[in-house]
C-alpha positions in Angstrom: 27.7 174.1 10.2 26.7 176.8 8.3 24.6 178.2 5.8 26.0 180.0 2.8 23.5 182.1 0.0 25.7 182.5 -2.9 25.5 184.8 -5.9 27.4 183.4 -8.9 28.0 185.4 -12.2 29.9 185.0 -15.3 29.7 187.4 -18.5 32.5 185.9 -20.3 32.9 182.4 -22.2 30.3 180.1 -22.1 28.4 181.0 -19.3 25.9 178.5 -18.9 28.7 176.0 -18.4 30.5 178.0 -16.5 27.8 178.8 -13.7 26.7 174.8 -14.4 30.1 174.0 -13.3 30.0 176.2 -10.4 26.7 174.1 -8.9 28.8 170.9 -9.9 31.9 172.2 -8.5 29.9 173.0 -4.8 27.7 169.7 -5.5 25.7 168.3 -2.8 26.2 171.1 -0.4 23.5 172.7 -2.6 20.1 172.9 -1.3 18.3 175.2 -4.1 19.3 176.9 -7.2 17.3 179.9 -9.1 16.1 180.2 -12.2 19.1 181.8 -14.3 18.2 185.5 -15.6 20.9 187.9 -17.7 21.5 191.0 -16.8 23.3 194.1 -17.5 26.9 194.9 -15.6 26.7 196.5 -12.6 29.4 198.9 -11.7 29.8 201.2 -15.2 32.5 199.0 -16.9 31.9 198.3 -20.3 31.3 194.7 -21.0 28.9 191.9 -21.9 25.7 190.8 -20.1 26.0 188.4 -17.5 23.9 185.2 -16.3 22.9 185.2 -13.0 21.8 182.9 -10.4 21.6 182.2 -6.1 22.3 178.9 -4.5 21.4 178.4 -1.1 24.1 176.1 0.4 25.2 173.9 3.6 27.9 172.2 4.8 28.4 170.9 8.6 32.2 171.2 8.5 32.3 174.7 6.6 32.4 178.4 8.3 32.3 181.4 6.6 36.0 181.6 5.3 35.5 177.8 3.9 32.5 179.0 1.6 35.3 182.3 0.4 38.1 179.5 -0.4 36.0 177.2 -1.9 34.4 179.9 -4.0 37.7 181.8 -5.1 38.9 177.8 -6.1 36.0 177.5 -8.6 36.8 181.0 -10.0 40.3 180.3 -10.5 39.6 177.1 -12.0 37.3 179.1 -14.6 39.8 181.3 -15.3 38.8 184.1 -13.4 41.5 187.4 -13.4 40.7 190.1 -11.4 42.0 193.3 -13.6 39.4 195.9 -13.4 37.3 196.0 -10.5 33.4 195.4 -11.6 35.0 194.3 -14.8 34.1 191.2 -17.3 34.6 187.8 -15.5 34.4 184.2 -16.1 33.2 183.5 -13.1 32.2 185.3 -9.7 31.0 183.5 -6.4 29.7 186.0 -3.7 29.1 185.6 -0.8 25.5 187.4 0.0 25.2 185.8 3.6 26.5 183.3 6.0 24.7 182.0 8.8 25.5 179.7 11.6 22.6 177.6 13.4 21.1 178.4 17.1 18.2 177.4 18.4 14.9 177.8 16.0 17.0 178.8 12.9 19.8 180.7 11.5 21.8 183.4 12.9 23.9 185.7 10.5 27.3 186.0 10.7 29.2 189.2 10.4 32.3 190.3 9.6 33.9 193.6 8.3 37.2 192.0 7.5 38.3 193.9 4.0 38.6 189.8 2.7 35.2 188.4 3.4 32.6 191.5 4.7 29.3 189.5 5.8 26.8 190.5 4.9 27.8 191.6 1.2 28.0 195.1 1.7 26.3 195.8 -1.7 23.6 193.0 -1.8 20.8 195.2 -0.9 21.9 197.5 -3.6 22.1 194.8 -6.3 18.5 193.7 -7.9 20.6 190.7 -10.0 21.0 189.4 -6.0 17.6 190.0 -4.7 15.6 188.7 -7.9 17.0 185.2 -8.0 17.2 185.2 -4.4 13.7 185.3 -3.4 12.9 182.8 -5.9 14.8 180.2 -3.7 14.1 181.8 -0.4 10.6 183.9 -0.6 11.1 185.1 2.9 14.5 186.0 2.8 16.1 188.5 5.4 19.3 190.4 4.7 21.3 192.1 7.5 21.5 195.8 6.3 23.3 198.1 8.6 23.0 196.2 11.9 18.9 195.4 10.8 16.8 192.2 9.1 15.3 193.6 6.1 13.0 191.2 3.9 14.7 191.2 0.8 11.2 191.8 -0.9 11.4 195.2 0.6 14.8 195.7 -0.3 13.7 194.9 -3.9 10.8 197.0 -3.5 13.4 200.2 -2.9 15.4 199.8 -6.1 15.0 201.5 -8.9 12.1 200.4 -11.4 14.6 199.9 -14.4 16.8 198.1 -12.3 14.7 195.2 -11.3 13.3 195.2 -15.0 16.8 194.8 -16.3 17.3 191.5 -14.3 15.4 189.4 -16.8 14.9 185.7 -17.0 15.9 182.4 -18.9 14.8 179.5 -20.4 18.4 178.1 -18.9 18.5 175.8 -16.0 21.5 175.1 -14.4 20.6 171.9 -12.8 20.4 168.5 -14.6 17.1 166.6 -14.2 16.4 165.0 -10.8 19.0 167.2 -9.6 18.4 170.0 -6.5 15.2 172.2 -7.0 14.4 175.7 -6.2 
């Protein structure tokens, strides 16, 4: 089993849909979804806003390369083409974290593998990752450089404007009675 925090993206299209088919498309595995804020593109490419939002997700039979397939399925079947890097997207699935059980919890699994580097090397970096995700997980802890870091400190190191630029939604991208933050 593991345990997969996703950040999912999309700046192109309709967006809503497209990050509500992205929850659909990992269905029950979910186990909370953010709020959905927009947010200006990271990376110096010029493009549209994005929507943003993190699902925590689980699946007994999955490991970390399972949660990279199944992600880069959902962006292919969104139409996802990867031209320019940091560029405008349909869709994007990240992987922020992967974690495997042991006793009392969750340990996090690494990898440097240029295919699937755990933890995302550029989550700490990235306030449209840490926002969302301590709505879902208020005590979250990110492996950065070989250390847990609570995220809220992480958050608490970025720039000012960046955190202000990840704003919120009235969007939701569950239906009702559907998986809760």
């Amino acid at each position: 089993m593991t345990r997969a925090i996703l950040s999912i993206g999309s700046n192109m299209g309709d967006r809503l849909a497209l990050l509500r088919g992205a929850v659909a498309g990992f269905g029950p595995r979910i186990r909370a979804v953010s709020p959905v804020y927009t947010t200006a593109p990271w990376g110096g490419v010029e493009q549209d806003d994005f929507l943003n939002a993190v699902l925590v997700a689980e699946d007994p039979a999955y490991d970390c390369r399972d949660w990279l397939a199944h992600g880069q399925r959902l962006e292919q079947g969104a139409g996802r083409e990867r031209t320019v890097r940091w560029g405008a997207r349909t869709l994007d699935v990240d992987i922020v974290t992967c974690a495997e059980p042991v006793a009392g919890g969750f340990r996090a699994c690494r990898s440097t593998d240029p295919e699937l580097t755990l933890p995302h090397p550029r989550a700490h970096e990235r306030a449209f990752v840490l926002v969302p995700w301590l709505d879902v997980e208020p005590d979250a802890v990110l492996d950065v450089a070989g250390a847990g870091r609570p995220v809220r400190d992480l958050l608490a190191e970025l720039d000012t404007a960046e955190v202000a630029g990840v704003r919120p939604t009235d969007h939701t991208l569950t239906p009702a009675g559907g998986v809760a933050p």
